[in-house]
mmCIF file as gemmi writes it, N, C-alpha and C atoms, coordinates in Angstrom:
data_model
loop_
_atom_site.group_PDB
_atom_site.id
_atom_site.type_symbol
_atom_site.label_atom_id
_atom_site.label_alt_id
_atom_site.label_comp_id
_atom_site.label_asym_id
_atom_site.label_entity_id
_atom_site.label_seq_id
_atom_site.pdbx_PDB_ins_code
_atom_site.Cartn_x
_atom_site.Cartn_y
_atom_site.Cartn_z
_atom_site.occupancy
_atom_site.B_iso_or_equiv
_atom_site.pdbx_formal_charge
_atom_site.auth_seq_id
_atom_site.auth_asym_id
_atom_site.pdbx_PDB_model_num
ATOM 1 N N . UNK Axp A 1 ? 0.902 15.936 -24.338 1 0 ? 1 A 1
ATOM 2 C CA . UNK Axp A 1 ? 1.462 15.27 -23.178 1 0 ? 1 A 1
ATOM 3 C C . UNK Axp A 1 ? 1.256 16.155 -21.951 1 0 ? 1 A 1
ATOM 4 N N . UNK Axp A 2 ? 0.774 15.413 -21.11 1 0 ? 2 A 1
ATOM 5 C CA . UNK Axp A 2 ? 0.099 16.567 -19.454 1 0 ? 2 A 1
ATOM 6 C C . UNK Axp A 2 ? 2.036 16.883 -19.315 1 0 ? 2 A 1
ATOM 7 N N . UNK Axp A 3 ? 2.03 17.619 -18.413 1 0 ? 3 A 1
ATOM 8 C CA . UNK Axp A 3 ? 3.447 18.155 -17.718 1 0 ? 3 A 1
ATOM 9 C C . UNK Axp A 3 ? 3.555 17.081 -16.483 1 0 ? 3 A 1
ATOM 10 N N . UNK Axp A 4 ? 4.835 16.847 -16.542 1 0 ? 4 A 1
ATOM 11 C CA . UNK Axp A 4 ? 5.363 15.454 -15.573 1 0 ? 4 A 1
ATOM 12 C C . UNK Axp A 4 ? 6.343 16.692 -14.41 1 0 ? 4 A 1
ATOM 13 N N . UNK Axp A 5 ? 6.597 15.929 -13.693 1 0 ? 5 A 1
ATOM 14 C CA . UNK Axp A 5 ? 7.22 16.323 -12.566 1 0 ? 5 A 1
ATOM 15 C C . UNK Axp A 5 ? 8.71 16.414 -13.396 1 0 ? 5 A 1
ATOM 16 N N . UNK Axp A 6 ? 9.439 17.766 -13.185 1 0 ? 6 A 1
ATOM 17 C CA . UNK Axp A 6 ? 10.663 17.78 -14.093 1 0 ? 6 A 1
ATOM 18 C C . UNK Axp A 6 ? 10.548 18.493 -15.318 1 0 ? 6 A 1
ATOM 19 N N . UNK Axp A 7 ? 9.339 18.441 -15.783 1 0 ? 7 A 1
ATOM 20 C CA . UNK Axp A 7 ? 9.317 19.046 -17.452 1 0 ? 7 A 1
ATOM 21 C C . UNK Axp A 7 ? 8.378 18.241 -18.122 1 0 ? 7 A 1
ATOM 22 N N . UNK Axp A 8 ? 8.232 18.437 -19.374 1 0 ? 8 A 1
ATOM 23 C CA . UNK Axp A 8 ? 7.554 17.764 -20.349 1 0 ? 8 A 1
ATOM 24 C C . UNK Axp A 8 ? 8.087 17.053 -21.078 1 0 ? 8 A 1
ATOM 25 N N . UNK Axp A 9 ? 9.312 16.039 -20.453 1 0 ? 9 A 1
ATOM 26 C CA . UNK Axp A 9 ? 9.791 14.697 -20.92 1 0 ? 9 A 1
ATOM 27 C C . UNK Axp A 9 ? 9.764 13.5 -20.454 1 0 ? 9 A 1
ATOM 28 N N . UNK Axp A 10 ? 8.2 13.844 -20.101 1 0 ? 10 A 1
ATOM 29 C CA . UNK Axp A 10 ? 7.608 11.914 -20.013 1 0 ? 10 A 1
ATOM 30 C C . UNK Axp A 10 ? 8.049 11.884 -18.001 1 0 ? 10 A 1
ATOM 31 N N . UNK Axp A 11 ? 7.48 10.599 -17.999 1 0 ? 11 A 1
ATOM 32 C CA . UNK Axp A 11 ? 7.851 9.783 -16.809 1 0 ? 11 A 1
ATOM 33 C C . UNK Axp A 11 ? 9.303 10.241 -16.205 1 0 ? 11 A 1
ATOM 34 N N . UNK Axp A 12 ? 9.225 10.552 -15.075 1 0 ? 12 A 1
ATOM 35 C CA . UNK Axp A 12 ? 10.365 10.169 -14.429 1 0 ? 12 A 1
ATOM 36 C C . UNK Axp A 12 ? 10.793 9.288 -13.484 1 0 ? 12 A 1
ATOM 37 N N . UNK Axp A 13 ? 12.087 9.256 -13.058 1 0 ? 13 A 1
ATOM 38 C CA . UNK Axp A 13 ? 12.678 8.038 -12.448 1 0 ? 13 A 1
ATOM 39 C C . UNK Axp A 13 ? 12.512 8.254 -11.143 1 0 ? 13 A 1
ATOM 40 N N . UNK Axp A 14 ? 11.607 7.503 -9.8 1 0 ? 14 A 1
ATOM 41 C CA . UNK Axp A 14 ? 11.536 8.161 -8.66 1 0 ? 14 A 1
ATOM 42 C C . UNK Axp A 14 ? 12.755 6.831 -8.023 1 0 ? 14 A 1
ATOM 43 N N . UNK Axp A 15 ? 13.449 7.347 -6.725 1 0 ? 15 A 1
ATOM 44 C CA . UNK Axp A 15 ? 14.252 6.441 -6.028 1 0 ? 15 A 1
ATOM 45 C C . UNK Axp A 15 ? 13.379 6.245 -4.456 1 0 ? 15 A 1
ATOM 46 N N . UNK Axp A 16 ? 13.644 4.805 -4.198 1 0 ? 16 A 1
ATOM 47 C CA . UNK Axp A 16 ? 12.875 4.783 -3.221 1 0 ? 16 A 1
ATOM 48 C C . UNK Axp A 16 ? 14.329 3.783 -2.053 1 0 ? 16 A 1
ATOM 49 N N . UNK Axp A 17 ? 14.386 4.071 -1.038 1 0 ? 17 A 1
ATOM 50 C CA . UNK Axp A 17 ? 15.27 3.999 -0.141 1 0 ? 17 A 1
ATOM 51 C C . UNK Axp A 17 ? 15.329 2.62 0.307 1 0 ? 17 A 1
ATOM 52 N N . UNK Axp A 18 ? 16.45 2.378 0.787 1 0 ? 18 A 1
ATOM 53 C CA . UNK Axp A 18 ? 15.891 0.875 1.749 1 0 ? 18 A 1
ATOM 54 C C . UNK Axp A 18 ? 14.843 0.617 2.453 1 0 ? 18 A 1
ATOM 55 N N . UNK Axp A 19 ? 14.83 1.558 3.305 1 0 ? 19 A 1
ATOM 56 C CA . UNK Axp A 19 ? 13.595 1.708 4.097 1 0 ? 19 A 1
ATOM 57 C C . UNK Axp A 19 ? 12.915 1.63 3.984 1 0 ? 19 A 1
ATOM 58 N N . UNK Axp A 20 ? 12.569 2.451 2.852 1 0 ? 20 A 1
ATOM 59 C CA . UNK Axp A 20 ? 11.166 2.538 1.934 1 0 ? 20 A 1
ATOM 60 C C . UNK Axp A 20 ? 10.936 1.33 1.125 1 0 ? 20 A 1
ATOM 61 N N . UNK Axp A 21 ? 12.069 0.538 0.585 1 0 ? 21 A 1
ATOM 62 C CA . UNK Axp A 21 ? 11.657 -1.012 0.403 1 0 ? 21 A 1
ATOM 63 C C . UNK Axp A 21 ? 11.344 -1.858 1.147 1 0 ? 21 A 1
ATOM 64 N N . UNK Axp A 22 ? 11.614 -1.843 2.359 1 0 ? 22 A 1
ATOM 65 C CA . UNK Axp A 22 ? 11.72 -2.547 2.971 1 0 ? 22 A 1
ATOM 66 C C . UNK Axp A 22 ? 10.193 -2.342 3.626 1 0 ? 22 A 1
ATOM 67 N N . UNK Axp A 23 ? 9.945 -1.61 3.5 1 0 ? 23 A 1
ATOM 68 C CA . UNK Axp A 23 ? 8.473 -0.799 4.049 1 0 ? 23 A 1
ATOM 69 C C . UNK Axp A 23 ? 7.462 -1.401 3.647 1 0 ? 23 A 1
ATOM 70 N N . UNK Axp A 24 ? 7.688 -1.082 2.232 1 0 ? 24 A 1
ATOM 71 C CA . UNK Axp A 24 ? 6.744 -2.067 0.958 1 0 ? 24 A 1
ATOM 72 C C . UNK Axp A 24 ? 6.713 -3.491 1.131 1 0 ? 24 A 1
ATOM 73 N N . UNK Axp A 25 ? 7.757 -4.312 1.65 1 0 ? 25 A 1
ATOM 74 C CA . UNK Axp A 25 ? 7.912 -5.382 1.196 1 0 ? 25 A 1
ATOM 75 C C . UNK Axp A 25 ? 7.182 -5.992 2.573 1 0 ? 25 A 1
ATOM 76 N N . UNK Axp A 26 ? 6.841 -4.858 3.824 1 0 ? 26 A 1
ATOM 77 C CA . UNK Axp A 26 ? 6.526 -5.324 5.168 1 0 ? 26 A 1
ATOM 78 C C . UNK Axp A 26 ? 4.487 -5.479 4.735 1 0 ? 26 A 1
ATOM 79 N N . UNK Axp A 27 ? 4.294 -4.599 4.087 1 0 ? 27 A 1
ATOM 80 C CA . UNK Axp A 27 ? 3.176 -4.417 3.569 1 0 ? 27 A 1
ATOM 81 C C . UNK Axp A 27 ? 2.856 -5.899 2.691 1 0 ? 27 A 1
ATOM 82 N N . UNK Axp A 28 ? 3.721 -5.81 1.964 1 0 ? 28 A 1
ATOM 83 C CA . UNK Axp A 28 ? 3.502 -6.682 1.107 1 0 ? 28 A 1
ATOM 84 C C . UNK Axp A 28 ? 3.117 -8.1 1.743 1 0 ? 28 A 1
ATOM 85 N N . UNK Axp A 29 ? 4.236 -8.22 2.321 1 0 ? 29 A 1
ATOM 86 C CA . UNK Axp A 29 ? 4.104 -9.1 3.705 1 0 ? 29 A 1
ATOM 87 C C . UNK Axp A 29 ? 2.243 -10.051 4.774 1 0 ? 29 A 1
ATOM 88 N N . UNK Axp A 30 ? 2.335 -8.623 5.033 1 0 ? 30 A 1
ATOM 89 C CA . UNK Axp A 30 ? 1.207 -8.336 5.56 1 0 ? 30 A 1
ATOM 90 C C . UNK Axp A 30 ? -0.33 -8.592 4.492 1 0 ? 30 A 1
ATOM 91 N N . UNK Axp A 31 ? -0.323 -8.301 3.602 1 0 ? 31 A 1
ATOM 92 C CA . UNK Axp A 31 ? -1.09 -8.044 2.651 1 0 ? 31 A 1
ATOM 93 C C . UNK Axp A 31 ? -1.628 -9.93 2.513 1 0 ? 31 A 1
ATOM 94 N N . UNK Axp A 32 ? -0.375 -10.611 2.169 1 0 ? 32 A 1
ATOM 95 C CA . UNK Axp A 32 ? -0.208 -12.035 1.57 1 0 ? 32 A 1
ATOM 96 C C . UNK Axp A 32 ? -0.642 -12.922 3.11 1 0 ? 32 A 1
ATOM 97 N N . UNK Axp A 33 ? -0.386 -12.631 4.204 1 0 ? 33 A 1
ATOM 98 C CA . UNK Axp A 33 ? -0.697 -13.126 5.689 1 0 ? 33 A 1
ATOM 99 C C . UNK Axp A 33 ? -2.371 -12.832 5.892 1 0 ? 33 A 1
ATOM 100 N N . UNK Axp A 34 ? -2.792 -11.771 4.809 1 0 ? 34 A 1
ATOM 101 C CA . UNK Axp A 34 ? -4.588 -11.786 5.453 1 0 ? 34 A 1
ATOM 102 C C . UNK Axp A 34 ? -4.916 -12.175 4.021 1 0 ? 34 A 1
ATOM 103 N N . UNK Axp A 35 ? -4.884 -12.313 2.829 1 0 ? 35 A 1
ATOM 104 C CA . UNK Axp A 35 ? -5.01 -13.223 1.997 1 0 ? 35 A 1
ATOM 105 C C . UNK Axp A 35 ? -4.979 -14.989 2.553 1 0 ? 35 A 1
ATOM 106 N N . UNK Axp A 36 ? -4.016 -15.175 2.887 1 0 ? 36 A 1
ATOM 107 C CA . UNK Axp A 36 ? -3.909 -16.693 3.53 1 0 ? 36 A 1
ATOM 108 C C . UNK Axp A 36 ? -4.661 -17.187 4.761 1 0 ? 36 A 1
ATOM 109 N N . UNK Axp A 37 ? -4.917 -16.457 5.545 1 0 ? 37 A 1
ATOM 110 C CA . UNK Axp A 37 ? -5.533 -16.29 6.797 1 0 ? 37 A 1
ATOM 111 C C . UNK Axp A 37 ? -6.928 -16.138 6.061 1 0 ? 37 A 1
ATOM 112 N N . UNK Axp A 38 ? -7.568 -15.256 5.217 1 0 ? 38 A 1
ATOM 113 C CA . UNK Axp A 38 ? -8.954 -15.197 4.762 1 0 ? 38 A 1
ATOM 114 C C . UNK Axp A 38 ? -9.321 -16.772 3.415 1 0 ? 38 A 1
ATOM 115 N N . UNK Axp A 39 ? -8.847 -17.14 2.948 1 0 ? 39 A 1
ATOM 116 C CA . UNK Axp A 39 ? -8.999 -18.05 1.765 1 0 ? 39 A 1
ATOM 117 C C . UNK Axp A 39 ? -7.731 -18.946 1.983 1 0 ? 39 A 1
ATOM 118 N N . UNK Axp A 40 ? -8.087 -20.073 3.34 1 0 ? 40 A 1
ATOM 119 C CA . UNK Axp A 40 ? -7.547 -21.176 3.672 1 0 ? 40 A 1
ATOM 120 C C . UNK Axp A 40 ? -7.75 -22.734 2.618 1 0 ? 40 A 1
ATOM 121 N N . UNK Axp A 41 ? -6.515 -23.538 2.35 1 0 ? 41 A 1
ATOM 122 C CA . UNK Axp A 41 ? -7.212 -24.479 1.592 1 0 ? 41 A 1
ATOM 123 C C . UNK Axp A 41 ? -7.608 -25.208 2.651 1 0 ? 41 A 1
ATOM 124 N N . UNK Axp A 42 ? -7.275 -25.572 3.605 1 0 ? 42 A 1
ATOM 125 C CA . UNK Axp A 42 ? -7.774 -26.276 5.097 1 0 ? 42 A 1
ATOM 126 C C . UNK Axp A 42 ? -9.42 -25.895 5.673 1 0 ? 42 A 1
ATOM 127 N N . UNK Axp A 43 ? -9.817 -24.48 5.996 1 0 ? 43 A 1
ATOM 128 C CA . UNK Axp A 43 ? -10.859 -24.213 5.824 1 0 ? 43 A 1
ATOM 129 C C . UNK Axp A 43 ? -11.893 -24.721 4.709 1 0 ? 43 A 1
ATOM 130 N N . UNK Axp A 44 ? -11.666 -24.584 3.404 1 0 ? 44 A 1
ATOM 131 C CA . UNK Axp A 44 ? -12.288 -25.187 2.501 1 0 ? 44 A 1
ATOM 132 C C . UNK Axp A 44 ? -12.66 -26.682 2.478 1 0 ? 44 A 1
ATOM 133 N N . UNK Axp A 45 ? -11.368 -27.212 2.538 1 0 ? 45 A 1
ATOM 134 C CA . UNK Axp A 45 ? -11.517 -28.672 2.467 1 0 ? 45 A 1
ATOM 135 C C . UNK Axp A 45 ? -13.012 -29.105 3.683 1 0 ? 45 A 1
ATOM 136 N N . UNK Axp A 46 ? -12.098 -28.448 5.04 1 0 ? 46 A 1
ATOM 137 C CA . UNK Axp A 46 ? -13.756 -28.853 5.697 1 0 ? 46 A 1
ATOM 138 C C . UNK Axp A 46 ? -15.036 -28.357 5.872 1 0 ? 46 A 1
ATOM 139 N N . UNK Axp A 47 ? -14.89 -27.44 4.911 1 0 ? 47 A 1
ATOM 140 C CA . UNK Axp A 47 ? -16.736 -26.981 4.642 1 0 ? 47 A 1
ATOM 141 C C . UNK Axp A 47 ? -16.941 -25.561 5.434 1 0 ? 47 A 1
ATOM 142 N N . UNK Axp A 48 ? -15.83 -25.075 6.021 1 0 ? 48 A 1
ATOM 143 C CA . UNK Axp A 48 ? -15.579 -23.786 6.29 1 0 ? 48 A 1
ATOM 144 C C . UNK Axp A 48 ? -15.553 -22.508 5.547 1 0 ? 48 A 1
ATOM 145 N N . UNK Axp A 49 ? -16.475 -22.204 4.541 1 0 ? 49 A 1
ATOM 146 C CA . UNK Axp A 49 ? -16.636 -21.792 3.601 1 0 ? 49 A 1
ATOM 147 C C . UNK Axp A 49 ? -16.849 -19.863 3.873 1 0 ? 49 A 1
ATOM 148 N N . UNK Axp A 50 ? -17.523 -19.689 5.027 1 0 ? 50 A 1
ATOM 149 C CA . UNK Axp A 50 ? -17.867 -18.536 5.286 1 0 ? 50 A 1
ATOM 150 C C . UNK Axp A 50 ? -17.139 -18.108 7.102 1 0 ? 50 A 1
ATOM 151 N N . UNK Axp A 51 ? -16.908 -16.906 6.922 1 0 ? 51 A 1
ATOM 152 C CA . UNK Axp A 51 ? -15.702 -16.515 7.18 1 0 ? 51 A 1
ATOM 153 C C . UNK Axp A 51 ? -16.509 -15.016 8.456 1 0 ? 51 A 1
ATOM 154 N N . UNK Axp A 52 ? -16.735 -14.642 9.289 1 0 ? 52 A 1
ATOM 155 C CA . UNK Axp A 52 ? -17.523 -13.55 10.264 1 0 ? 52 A 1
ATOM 156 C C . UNK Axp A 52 ? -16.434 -12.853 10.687 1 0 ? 52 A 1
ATOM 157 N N . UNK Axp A 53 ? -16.457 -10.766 10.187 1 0 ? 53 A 1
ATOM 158 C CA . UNK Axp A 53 ? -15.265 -10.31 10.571 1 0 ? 53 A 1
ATOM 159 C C . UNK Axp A 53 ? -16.478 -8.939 10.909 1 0 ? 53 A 1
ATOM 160 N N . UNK Axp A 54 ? -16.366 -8.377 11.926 1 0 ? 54 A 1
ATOM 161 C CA . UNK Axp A 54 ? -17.2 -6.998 12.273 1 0 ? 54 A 1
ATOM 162 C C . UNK Axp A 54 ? -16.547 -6.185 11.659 1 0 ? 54 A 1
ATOM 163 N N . UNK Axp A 55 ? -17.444 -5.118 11.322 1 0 ? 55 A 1
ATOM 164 C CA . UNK Axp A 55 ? -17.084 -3.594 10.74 1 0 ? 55 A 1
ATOM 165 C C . UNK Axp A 55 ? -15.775 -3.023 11.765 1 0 ? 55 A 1
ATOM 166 N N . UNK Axp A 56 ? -15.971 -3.355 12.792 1 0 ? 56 A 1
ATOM 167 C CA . UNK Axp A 56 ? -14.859 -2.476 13.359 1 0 ? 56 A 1
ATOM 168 C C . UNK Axp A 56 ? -13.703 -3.288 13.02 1 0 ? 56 A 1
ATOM 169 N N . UNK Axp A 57 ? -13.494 -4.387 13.06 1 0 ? 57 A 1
ATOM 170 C CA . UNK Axp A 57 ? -12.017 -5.299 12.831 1 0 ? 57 A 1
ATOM 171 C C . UNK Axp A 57 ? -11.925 -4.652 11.442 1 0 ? 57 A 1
ATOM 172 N N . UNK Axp A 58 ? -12.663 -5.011 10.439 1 0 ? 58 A 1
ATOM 173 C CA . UNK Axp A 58 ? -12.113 -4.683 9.213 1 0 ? 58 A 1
ATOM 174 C C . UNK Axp A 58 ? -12.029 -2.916 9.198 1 0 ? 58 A 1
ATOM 175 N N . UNK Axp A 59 ? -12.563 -2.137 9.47 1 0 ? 59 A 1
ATOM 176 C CA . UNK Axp A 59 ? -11.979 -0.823 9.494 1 0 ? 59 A 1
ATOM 177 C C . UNK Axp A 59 ? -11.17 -0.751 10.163 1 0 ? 59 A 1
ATOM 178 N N . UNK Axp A 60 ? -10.194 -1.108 11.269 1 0 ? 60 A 1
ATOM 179 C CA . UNK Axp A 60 ? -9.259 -1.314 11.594 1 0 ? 60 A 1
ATOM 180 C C . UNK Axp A 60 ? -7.803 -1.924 10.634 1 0 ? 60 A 1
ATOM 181 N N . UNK Axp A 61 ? -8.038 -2.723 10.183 1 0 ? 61 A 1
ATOM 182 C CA . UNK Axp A 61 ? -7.42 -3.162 9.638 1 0 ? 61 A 1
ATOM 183 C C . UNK Axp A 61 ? -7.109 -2.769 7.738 1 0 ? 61 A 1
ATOM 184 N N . UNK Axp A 62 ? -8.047 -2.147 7.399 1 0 ? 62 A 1
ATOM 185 C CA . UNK Axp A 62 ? -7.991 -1.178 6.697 1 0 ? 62 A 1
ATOM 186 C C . UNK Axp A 62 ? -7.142 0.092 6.756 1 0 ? 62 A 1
ATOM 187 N N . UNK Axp A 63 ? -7.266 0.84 7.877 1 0 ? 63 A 1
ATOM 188 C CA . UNK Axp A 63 ? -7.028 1.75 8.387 1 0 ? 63 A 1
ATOM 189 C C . UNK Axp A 63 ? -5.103 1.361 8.478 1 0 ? 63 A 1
ATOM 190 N N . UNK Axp A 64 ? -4.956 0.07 8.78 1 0 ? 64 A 1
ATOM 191 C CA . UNK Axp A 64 ? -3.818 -0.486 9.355 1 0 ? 64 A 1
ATOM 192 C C . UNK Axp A 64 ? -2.895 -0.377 7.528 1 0 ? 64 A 1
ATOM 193 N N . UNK Axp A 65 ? -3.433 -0.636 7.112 1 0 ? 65 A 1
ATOM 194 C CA . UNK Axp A 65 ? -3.181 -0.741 5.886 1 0 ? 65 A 1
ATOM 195 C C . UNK Axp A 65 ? -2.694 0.753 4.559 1 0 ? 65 A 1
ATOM 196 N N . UNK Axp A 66 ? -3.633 1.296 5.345 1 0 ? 66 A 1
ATOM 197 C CA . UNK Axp A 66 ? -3.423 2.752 4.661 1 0 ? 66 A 1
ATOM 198 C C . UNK Axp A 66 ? -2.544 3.458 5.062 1 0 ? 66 A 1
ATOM 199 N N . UNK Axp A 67 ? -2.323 3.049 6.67 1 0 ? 67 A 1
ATOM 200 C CA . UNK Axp A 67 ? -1.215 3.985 7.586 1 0 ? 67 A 1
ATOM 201 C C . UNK Axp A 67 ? 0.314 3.606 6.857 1 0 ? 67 A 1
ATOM 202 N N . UNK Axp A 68 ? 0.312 2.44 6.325 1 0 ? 68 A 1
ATOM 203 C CA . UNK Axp A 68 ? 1.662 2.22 6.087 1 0 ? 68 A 1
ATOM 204 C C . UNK Axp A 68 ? 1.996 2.784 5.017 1 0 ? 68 A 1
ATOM 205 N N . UNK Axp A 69 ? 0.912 2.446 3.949 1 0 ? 69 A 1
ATOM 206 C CA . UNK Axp A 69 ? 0.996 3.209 2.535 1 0 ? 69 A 1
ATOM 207 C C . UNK Axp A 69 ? 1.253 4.303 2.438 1 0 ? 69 A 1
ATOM 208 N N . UNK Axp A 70 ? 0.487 4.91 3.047 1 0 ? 70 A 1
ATOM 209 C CA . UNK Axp A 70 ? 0.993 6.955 3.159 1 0 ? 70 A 1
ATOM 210 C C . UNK Axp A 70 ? 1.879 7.015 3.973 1 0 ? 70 A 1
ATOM 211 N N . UNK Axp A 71 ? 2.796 6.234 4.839 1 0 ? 71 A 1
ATOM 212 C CA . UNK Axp A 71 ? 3.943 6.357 5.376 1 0 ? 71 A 1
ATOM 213 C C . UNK Axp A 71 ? 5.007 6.216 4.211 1 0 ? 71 A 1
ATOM 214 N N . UNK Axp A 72 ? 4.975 4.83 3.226 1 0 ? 72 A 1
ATOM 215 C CA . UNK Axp A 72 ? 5.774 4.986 2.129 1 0 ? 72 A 1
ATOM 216 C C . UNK Axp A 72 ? 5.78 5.654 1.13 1 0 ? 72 A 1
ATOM 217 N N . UNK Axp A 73 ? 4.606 6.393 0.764 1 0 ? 73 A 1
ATOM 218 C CA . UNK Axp A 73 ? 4.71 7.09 -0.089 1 0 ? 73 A 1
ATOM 219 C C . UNK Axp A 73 ? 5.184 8.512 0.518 1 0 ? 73 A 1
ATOM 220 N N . UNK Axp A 74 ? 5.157 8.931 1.777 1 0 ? 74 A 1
ATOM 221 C CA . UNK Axp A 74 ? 5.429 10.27 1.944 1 0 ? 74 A 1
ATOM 222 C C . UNK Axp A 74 ? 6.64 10.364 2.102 1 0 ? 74 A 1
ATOM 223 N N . UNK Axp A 75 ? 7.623 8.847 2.393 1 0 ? 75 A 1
ATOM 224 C CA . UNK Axp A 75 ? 9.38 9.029 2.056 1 0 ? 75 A 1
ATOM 225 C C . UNK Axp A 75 ? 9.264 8.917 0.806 1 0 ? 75 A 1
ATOM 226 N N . UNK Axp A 76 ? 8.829 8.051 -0.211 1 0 ? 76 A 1
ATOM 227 C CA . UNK Axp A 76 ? 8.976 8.297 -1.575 1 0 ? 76 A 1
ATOM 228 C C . UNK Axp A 76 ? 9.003 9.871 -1.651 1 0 ? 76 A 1
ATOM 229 N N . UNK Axp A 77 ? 7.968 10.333 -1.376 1 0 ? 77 A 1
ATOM 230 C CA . UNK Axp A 77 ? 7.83 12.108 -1.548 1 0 ? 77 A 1
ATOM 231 C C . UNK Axp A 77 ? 8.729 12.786 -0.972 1 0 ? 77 A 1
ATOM 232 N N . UNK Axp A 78 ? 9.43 12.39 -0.082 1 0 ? 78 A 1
ATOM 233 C CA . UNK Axp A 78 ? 10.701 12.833 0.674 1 0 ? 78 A 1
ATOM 234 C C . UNK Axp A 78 ? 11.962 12.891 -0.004 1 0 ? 78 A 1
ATOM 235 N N . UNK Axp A 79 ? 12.368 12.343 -0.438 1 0 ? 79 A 1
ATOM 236 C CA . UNK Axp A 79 ? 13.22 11.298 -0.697 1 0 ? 79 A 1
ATOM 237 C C . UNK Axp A 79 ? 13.697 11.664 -2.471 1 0 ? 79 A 1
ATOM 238 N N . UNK Axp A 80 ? 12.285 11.882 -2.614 1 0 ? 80 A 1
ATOM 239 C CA . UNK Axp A 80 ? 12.415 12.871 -4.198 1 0 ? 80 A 1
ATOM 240 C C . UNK Axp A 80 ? 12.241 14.283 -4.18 1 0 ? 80 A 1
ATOM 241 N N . UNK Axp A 81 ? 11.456 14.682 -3.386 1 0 ? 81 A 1
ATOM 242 C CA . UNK Axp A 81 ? 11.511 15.987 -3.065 1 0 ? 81 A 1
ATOM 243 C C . UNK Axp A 81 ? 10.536 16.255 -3.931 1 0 ? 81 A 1
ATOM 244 N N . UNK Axp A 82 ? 9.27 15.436 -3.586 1 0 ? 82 A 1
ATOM 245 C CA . UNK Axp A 82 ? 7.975 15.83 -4.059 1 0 ? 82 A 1
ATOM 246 C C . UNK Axp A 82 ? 7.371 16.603 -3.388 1 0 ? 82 A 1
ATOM 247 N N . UNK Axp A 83 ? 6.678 17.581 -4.224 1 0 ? 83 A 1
ATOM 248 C CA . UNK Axp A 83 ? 6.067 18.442 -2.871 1 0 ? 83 A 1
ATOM 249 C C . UNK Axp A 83 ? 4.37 17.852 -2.83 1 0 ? 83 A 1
ATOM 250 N N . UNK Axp A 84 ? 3.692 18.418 -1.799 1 0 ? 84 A 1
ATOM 251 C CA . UNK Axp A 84 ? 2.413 17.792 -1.278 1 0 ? 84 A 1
ATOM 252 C C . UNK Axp A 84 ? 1.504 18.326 -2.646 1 0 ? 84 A 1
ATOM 253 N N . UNK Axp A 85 ? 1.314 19.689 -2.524 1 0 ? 85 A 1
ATOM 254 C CA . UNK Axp A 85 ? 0.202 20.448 -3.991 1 0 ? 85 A 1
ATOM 255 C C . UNK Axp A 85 ? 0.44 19.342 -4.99 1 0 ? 85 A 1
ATOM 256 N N . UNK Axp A 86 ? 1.754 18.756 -5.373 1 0 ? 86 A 1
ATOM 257 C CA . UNK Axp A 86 ? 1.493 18.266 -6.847 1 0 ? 86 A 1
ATOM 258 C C . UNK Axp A 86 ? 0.346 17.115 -6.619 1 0 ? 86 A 1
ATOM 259 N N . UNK Axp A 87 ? 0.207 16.466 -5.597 1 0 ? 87 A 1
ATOM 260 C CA . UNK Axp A 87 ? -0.561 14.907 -5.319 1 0 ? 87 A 1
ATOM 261 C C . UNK Axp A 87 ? -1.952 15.184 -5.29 1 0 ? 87 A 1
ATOM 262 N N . UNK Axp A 88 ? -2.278 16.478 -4.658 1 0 ? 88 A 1
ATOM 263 C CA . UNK Axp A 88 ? -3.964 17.343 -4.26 1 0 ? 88 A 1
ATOM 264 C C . UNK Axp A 88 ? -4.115 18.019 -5.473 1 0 ? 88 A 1
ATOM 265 N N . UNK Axp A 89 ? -3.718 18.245 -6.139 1 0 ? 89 A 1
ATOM 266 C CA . UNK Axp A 89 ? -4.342 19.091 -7.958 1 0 ? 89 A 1
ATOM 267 C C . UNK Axp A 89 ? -4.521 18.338 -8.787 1 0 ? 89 A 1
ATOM 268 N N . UNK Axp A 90 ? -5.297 18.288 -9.384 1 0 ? 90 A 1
ATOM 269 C CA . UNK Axp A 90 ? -6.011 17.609 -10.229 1 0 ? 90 A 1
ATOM 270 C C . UNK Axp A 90 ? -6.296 18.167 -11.734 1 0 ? 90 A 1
């Protein structure tokens, strides 16, 4: 068994805050709004099949995406009192 955060008894229990749910759930949010917005049944129906987004919108919006994630995970890491080395070692 690799060594877990805590010892060598398995998985542990991380707590994640309101905030930090609420964080997720804004993501989540977000996530389901460019799903719906990209794969319309309305679009389909009228033959709207293909969809034109530039490299810069979508790296943007990528980018938009990641910012939040490593925002919640670094209160998760907060919050448990994870330190940074354990996430960068491999």
């Amino acid at each position: 068994m690799n060594d877990m955060h805590g010892g060598r008894c398995g998985p542990q229990l991380y707590l994640l805050s309101e905030d930090g749910y609420e964080s997720l759930k804004h993501l989540q949010d977000m996530l389901t709004l460019m799903a719906l917005i990209t794969y319309n049944d309305e679009h389909i129906a009228g033959g709207d099949i293909m969809m034109t987004i530039g490299r810069a919108e979508l790296y943007f919006i990528f980018q938009a995406v990641n910012t939040q994630i490593e925002g919640v995970l670094e209160r998760l890491g907060n919050e448990n009192w994870l330190g940074i080395e354990r996430h960068t070692r491999q």
